[in-house]
N, CA, C and O of each residue as an XYZ file, in Angstrom:
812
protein
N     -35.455   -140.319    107.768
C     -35.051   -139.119    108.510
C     -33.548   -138.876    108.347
O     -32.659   -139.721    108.445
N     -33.415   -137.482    108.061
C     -31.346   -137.279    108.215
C     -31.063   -137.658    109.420
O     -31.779   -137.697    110.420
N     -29.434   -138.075    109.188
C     -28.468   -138.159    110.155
C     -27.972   -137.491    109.982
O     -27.665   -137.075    108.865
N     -27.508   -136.868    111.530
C     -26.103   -136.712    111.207
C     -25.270   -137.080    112.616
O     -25.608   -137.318    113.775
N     -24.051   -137.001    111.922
C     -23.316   -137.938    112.586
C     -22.035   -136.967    113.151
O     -21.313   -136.541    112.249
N     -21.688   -136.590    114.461
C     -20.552   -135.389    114.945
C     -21.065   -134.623    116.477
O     -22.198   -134.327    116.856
N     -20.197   -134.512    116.910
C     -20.124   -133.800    118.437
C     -20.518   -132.231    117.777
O     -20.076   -131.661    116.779
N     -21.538   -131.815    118.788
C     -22.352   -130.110    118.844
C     -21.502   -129.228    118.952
O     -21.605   -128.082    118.513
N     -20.100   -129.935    119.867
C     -19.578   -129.157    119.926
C     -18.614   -128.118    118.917
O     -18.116   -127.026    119.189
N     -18.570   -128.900    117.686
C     -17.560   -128.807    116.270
C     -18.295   -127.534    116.000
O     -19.280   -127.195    116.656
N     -17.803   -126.858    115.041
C     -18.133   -125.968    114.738
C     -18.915   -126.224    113.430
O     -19.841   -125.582    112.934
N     -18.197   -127.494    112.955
C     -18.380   -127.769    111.393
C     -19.847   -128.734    111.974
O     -20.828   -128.406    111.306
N     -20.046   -129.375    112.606
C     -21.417   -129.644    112.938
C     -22.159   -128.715    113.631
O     -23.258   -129.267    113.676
N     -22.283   -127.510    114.281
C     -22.823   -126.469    114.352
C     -23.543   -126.374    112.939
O     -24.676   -126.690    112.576
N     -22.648   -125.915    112.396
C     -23.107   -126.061    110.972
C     -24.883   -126.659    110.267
O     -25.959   -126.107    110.038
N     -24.382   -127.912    110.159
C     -25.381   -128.466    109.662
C     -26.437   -129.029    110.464
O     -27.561   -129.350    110.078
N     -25.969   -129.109    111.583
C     -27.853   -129.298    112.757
C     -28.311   -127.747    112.658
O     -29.524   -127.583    112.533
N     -27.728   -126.912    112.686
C     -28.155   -125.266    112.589
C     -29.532   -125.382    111.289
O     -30.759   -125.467    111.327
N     -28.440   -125.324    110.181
C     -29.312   -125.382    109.070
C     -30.310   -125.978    108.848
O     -31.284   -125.451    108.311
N     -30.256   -127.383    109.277
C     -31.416   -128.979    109.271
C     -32.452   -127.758    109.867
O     -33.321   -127.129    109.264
N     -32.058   -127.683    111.148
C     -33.234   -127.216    111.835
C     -34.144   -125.583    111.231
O     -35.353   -125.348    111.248
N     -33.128   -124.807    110.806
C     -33.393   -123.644    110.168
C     -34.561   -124.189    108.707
O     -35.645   -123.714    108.368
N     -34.032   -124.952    108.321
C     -35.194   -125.584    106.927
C     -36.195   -126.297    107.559
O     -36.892   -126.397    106.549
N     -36.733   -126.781    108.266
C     -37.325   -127.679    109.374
C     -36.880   -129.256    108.196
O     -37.212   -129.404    107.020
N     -36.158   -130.085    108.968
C     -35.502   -130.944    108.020
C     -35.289   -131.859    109.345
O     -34.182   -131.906    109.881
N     -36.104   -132.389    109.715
C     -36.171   -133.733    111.000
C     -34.687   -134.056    111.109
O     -33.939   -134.249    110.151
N     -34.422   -134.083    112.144
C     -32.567   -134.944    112.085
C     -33.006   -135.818    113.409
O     -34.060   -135.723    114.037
N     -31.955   -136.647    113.636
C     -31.527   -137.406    114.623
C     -29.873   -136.937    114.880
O     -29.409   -136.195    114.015
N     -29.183   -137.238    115.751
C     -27.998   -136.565    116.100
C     -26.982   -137.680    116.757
O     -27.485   -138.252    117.724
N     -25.752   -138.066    116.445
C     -25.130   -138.934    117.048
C     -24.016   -138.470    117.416
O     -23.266   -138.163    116.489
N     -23.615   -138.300    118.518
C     -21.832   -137.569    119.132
C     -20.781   -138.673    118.531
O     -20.605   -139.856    118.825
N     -20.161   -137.824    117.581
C     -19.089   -138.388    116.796
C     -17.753   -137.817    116.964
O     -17.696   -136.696    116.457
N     -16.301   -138.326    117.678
C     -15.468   -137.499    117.274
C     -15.121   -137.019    118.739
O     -15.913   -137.171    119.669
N     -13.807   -136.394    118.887
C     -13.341   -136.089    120.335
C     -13.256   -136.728    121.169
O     -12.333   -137.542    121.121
N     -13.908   -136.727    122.058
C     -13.999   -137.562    123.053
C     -14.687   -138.603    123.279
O     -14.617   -139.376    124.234
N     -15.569   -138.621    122.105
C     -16.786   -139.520    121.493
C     -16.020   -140.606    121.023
O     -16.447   -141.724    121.310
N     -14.710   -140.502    120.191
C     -14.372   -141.486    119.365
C     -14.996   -141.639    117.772
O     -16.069   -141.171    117.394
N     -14.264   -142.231    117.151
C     -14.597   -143.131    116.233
C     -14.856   -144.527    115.863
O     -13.822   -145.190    115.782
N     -15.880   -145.125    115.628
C     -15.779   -146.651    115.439
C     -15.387   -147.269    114.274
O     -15.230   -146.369    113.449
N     -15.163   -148.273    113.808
C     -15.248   -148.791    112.550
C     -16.409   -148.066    111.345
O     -16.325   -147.603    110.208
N     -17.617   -148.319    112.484
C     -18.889   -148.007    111.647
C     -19.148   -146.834    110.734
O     -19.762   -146.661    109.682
N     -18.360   -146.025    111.643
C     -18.385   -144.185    111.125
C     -17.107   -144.014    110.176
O     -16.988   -143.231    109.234
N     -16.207   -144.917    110.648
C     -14.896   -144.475    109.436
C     -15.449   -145.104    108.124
O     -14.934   -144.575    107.140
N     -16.350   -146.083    107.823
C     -16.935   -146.824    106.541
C     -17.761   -145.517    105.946
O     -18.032   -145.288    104.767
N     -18.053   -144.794    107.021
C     -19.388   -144.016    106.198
C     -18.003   -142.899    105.774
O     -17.837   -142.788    104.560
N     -17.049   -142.105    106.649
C     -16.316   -141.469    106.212
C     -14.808   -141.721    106.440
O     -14.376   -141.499    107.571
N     -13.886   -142.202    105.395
C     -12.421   -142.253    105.697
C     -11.550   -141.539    106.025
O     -10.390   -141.881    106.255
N     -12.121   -140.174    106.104
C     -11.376   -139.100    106.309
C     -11.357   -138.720    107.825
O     -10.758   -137.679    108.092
N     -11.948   -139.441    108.899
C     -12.110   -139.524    109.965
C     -11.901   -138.318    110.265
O     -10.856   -137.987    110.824
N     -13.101   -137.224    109.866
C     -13.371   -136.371    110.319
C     -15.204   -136.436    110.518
O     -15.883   -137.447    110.334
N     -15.759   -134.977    110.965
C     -16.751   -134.609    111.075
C     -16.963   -133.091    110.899
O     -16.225   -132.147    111.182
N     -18.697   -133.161    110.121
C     -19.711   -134.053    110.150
C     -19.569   -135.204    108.916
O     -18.590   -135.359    108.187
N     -21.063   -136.099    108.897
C     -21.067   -136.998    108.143
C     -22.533   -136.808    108.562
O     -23.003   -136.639    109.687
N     -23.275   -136.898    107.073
C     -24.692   -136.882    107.208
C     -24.784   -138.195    106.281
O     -24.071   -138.550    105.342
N     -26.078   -138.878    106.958
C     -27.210   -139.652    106.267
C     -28.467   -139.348    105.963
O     -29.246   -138.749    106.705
N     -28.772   -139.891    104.489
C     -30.348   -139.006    104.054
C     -30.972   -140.396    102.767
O     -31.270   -140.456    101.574
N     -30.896   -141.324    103.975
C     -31.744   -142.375    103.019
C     -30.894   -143.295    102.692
O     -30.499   -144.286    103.307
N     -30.438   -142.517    100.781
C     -29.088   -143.783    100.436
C     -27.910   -142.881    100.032
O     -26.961   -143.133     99.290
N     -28.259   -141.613    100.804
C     -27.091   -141.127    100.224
C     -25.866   -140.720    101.627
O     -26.220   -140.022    102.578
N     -24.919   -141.106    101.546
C     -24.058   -140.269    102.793
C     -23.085   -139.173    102.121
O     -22.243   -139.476    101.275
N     -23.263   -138.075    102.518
C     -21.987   -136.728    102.098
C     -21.526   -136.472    103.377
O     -22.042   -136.614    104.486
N     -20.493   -136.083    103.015
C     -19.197   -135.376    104.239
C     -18.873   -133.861    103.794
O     -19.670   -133.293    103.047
N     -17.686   -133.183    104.255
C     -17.757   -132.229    104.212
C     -18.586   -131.298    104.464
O     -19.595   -131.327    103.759
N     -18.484   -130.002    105.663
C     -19.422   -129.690    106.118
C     -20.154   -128.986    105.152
O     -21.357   -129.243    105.104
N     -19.614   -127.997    104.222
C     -20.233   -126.988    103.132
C     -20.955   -127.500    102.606
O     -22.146   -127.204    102.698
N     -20.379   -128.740    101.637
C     -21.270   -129.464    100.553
C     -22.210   -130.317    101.125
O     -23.033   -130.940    100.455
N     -22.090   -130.390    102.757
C     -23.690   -130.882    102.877
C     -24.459   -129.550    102.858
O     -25.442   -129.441    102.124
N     -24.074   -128.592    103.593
C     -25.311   -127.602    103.236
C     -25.619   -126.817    102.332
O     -26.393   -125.865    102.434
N     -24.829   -127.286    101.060
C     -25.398   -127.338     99.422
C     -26.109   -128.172     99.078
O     -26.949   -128.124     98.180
N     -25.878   -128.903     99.668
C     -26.670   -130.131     99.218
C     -28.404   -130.035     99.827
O     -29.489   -130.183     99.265
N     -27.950   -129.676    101.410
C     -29.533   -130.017    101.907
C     -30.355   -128.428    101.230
O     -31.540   -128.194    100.994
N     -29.430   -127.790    101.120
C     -30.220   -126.492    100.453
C     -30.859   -126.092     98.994
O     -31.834   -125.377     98.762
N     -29.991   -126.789     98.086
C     -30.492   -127.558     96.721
C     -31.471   -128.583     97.163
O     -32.540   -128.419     96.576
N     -31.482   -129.431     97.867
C     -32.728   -130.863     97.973
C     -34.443   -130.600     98.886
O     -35.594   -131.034     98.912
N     -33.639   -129.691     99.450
C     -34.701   -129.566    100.837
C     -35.409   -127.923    100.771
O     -36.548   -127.710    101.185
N     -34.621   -126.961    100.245
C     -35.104   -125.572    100.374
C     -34.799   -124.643     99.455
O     -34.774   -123.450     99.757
N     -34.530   -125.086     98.217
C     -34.186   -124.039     96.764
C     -34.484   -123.346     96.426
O     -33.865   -122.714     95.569
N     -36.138   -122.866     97.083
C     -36.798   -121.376     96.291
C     -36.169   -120.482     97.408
O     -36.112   -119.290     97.109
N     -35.437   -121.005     99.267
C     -35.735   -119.881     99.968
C     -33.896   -119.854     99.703
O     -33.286   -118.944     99.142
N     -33.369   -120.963    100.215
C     -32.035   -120.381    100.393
C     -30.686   -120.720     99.485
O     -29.498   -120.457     99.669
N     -31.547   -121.579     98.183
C     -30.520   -121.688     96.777
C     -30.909   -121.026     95.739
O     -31.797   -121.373     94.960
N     -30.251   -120.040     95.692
C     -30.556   -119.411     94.862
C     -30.280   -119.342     93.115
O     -29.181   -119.122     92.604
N     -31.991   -119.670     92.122
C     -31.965   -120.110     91.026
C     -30.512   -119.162     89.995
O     -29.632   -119.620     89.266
N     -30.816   -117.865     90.363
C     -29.876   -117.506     89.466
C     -28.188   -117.586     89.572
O     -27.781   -117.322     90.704
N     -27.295   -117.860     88.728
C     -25.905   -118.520     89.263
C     -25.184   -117.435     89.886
O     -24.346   -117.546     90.780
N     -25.620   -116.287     89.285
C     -24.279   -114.856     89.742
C     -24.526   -114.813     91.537
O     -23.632   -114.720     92.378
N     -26.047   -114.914     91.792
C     -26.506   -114.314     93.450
C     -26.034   -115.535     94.158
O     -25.723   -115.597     95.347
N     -26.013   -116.826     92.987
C     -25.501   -117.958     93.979
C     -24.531   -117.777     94.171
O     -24.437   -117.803     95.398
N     -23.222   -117.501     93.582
C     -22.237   -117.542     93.381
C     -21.567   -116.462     94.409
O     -20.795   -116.788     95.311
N     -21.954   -115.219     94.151
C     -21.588   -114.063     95.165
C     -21.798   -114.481     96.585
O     -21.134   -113.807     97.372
N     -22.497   -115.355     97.094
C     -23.029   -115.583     98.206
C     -22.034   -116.847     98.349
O     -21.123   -116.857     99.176
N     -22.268   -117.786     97.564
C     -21.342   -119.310     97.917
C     -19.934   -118.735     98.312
O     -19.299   -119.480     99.059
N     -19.499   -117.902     98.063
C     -17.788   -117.315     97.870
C     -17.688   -117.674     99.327
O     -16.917   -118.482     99.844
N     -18.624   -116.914     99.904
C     -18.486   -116.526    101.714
C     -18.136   -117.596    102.236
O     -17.259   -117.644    103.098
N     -19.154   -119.247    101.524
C     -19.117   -120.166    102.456
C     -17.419   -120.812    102.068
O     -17.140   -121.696    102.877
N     -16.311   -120.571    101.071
C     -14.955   -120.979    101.216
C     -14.508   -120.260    101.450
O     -13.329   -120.458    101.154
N     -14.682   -118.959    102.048
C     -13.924   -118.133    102.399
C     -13.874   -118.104    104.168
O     -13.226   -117.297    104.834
N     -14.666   -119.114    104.653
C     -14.942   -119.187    105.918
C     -13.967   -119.582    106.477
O     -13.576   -119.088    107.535
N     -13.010   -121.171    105.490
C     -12.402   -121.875    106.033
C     -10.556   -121.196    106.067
O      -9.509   -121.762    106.384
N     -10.855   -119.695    105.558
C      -8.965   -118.911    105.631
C      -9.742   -118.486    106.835
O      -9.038   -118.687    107.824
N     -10.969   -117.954    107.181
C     -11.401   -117.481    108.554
C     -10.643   -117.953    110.197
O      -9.952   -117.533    111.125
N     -11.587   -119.444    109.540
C     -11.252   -120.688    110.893
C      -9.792   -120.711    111.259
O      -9.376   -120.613    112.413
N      -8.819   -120.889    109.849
C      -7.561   -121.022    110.529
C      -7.032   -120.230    110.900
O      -6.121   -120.497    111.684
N      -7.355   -118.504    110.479
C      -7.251   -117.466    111.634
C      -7.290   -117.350    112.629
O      -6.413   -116.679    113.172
N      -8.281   -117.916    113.358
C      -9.060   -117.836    114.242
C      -8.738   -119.041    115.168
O      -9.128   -118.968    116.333
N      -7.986   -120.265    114.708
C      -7.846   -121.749    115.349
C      -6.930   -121.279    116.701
O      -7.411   -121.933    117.627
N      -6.019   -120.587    117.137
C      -4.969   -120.192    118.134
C      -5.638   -119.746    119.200
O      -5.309   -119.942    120.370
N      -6.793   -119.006    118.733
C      -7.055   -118.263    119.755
C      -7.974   -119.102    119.992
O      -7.852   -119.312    121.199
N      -8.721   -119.648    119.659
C      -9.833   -120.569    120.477
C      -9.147   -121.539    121.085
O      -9.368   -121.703    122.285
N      -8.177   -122.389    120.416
C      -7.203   -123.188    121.029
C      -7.045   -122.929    122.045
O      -7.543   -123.615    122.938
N      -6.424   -122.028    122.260
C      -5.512   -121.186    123.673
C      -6.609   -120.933    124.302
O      -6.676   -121.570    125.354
N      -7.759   -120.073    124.038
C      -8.718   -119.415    125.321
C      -9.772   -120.487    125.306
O     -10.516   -120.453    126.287
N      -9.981   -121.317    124.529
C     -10.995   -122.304    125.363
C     -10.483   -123.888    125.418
O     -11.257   -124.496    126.157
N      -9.781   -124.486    125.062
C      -9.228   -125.660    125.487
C      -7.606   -126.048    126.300
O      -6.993   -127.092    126.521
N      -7.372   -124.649    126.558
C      -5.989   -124.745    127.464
C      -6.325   -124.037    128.547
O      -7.235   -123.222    128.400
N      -5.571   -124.193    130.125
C      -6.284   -123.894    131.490
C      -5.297   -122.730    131.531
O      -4.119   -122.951    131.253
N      -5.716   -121.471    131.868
C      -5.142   -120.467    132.279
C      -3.827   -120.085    132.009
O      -3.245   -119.125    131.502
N      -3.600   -120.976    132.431
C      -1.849   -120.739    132.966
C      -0.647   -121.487    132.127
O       0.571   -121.345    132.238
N      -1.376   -122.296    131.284
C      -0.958   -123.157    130.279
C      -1.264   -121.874    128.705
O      -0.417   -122.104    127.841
N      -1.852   -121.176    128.457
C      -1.962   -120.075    127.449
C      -0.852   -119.442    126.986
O      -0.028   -119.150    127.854
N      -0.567   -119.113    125.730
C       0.287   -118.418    125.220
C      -0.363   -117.190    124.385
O      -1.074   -117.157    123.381
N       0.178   -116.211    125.217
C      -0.024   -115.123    125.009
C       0.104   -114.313    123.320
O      -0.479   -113.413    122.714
N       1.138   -115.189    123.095
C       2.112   -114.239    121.427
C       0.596   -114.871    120.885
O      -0.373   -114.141    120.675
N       0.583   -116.036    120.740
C      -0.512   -117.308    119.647
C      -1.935   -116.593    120.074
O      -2.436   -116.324    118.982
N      -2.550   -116.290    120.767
C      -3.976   -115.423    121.208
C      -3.653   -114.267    120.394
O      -4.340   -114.216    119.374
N      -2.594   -113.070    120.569
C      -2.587   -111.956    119.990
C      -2.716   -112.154    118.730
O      -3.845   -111.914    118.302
N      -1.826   -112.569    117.858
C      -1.580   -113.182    116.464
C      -2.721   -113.377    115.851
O      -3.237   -112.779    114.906
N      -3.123   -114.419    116.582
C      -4.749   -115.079    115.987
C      -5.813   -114.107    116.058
O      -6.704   -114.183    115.211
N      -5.858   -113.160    116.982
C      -6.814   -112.332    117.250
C      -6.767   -111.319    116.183
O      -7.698   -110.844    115.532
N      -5.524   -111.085    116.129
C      -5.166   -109.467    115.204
C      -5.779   -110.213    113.242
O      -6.472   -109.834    112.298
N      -5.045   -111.245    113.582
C      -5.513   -112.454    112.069
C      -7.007   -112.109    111.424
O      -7.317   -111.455    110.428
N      -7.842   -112.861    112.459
C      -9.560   -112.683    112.484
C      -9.830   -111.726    112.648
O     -11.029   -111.677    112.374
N      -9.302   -110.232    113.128
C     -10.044   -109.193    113.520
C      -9.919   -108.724    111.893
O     -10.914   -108.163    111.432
N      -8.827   -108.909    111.057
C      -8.737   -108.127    109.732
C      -9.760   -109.047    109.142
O     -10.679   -108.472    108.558
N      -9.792   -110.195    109.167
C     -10.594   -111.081    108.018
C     -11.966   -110.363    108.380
O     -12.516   -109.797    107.435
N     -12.630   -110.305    109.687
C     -13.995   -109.523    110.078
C     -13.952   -107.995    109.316
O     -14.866   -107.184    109.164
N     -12.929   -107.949    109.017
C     -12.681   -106.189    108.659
C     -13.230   -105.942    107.170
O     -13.906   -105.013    106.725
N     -12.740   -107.025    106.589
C     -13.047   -107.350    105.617
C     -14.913   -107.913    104.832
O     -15.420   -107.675    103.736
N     -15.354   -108.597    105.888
C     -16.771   -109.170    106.719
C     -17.220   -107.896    106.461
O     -18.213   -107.733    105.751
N     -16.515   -106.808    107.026
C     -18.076   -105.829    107.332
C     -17.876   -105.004    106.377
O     -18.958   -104.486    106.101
N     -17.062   -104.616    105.735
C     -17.206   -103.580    104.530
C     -18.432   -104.061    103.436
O     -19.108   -103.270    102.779
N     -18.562   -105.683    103.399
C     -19.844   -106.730    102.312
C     -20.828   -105.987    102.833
O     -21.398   -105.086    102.218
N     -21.175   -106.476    104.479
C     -21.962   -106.002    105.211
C     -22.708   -104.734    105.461
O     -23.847   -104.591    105.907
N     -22.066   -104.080    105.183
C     -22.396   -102.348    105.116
C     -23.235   -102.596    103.566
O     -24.358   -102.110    103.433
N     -22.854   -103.061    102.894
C     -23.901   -102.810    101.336
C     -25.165   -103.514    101.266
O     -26.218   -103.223    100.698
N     -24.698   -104.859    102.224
C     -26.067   -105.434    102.192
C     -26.415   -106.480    103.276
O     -25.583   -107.353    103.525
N     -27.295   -106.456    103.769
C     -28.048   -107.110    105.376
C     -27.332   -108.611    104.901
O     -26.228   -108.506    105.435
N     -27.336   -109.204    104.588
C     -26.811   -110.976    104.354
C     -25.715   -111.360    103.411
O     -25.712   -111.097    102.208
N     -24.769   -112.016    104.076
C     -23.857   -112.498    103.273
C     -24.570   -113.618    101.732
O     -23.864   -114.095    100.843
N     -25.840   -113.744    101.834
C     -26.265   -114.466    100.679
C     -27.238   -113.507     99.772
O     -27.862   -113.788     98.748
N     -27.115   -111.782    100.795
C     -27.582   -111.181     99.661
C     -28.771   -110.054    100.571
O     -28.745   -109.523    101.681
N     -29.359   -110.058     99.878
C     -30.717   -109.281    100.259
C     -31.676   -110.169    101.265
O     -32.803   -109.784    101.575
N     -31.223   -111.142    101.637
C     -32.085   -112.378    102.605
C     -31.137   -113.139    103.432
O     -30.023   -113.227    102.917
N     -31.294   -113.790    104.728
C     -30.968   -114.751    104.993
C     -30.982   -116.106    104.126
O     -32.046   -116.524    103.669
N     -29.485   -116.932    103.866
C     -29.492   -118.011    103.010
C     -28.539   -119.241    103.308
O     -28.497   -119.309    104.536
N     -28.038   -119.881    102.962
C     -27.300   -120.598    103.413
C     -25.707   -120.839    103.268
O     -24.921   -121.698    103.668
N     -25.590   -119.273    102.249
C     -24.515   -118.644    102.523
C     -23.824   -117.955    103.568
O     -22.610   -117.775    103.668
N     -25.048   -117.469    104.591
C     -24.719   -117.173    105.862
C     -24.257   -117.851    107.213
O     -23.870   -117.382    108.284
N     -24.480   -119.359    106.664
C     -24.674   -119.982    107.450
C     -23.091   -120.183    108.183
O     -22.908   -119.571    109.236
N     -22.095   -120.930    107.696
C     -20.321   -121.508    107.201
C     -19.995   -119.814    108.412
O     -19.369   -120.274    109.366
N     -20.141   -118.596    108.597
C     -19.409   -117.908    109.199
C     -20.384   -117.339    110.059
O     -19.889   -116.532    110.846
N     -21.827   -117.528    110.181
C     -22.403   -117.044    111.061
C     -22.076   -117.905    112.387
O     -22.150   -117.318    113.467
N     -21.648   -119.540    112.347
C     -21.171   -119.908    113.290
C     -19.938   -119.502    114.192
O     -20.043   -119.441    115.417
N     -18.610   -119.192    113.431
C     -18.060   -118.549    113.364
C     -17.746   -117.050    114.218
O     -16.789   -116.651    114.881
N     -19.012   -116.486    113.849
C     -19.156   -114.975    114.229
C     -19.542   -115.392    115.895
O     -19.062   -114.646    116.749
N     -20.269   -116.391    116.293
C     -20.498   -116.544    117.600
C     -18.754   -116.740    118.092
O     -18.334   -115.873    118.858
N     -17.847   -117.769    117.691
C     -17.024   -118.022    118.595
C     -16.162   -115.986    118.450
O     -15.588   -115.454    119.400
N     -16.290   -115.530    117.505
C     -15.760   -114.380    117.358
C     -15.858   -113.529    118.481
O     -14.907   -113.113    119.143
N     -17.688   -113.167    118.758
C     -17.860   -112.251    119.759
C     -17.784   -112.589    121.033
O     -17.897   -111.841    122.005
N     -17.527   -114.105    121.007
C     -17.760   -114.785    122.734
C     -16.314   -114.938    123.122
O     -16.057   -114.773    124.314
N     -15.343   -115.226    122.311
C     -13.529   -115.602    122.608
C     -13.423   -113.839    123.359
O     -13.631   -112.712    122.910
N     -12.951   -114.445    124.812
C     -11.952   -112.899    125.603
C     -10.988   -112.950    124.561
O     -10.350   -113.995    124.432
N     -10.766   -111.942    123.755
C      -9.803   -111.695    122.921
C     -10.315   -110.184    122.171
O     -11.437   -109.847    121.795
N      -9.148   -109.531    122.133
C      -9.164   -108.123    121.065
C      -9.595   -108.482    119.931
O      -9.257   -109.478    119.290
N     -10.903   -107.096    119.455
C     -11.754   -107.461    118.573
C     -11.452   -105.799    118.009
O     -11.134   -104.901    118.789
N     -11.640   -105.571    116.318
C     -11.472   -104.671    116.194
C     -12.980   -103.594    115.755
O     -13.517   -104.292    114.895
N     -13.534   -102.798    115.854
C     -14.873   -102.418    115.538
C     -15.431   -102.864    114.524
O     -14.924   -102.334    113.536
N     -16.440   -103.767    114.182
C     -17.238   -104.224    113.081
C     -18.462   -103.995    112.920
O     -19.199   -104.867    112.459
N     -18.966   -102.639    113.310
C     -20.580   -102.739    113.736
C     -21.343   -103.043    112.854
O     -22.503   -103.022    113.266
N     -21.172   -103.575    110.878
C     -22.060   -104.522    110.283
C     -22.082   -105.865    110.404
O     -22.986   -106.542    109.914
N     -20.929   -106.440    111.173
C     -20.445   -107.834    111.092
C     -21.640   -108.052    112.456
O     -22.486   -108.946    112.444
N     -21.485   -107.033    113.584
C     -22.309   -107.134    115.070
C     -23.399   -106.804    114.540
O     -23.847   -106.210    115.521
N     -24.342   -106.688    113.637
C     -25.374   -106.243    113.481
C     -25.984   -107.149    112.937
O     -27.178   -107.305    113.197
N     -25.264   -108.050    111.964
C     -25.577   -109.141    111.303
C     -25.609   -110.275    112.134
O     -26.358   -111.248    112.048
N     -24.563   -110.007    113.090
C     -24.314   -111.128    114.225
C     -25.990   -111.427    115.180
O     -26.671   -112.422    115.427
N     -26.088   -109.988    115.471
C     -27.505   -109.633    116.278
C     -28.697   -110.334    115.729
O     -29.645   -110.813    116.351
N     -28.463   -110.304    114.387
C     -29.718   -110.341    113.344
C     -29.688   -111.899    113.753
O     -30.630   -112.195    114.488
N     -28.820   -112.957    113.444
C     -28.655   -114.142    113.573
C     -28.847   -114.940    114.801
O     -29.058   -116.147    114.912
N     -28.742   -114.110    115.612
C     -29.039   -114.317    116.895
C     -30.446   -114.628    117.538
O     -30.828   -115.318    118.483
N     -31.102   -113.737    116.516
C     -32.638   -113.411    116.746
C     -33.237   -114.993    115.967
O     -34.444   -115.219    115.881
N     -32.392   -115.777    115.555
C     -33.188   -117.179    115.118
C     -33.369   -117.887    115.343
O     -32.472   -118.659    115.003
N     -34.562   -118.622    116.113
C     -33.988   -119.683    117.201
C     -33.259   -120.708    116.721
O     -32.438   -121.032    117.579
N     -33.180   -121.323    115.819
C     -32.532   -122.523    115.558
C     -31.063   -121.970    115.575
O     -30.223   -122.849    115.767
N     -30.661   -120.914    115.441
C     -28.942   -120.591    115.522
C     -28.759   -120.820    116.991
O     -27.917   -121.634    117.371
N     -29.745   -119.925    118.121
C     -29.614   -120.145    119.485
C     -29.253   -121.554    119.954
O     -28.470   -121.973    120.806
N     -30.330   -122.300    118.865
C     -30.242   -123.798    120.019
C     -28.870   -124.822    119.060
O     -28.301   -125.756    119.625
N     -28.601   -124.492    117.867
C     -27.371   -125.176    118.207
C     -26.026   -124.353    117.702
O     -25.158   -125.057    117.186
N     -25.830   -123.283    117.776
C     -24.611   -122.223    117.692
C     -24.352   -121.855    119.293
O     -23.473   -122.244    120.061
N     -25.548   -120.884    119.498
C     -25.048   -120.190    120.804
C     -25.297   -120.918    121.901
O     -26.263   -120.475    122.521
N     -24.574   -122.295    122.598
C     -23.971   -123.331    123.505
C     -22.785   -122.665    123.702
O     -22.345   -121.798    122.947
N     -22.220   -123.094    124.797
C     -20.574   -122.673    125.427
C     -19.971   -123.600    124.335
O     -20.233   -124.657    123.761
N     -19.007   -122.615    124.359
C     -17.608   -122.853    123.466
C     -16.839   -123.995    124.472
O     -16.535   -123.589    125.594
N     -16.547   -125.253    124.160
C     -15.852   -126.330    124.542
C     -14.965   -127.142    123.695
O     -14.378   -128.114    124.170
């Protein structure tokens, strides 16, 4: 059975219990990281003492993307890897383009969900907000041509910013009109496996 190994709360493990479960791909789940800690045991599997870290037998990968290349090449290739390279390719872009997203976006989640009220900085929320609202701006012009960032289908190109798009519409913060990015958002919404491990409170 997969492991994986990281707190629900990460975004980057959002990630890959999302997907596991979206492929039906059995996992087990271990809180790794934050407040969880690290042990010896978990820095052997990854030195980079980060998360996630999946197990799948004899193999362990890190990095959140290239596990869900990986489980999507091993586990689900006719639905969400796609054989031909150009549709793969147009679609894979999204999933590194997620991570200029995140650090857009890191201030303002910072500030509105792990600092108390009164401890917030106002300039670092605006900044970050105005940051992510262009990168989404950008999001929905794809969006307008076609229902999925992996194309004509839900894939696992969608996956890396559909998490993402939750902390987007849920952060109190100025958002600028995206109604393909919210439509796609909607669409994603409608899946249960995004519900049960994306849409949880932001912590």
């Amino acid at each position: 059975m997969l492991t994986i190994w990281g707190r629900l709360n990460s975004h980057n493990v959002k990630k890959v219990a999302w997907f596991a479960d979206e492929i039906g791909v059995p996992y087990v789940r271990h809180d790794v990281g934050g407040a969880f800690g690290m042990d010896a045991a978990y820095l052997a599997k990854n030195p980079n003492a980060l998360i996630p870290t999946i197990e799948d037998g004899d193999v362990i990968m890190w990095e959140s993307n290239a596990i869900l290349r990986y489980l999507a090449a091993r586990y689900a290739p006719a639905e969400m890897w796609p054989a031909d390279p150009v549709a793969r390719a147009l679609g894979d872009r999204w999933m590194d383009w997620q991570f200029g997203f995140a650090n857009a976006q890191l201030d303002a989640f910072v500030q509105l969900v792990r600092r108390q009220a009164g401890q917030r900085n106002g300039q670092l929320i605006a900044k970050s907000a105005e940051a992510a609202g262009a990168a989404m701006q950008i999001l929905d012009r794809t969006l307008a041509a076609q229902p999925w960032l992996s194309g004509v289908r839900f894939g696992v190109a969608d996956v890396p910013m559909g998490v993402y798009a939750h902390s987007f519409f849920t952060l109190d913060m100025e958002r600028p009109d995206v109604p393909h990015v919210r439509a796609w958002y909607d669409r994603l919404r409608e899946r249960p496996a995004y519900a049960r491990s994306v849409m949880i409170p932001l912590t």
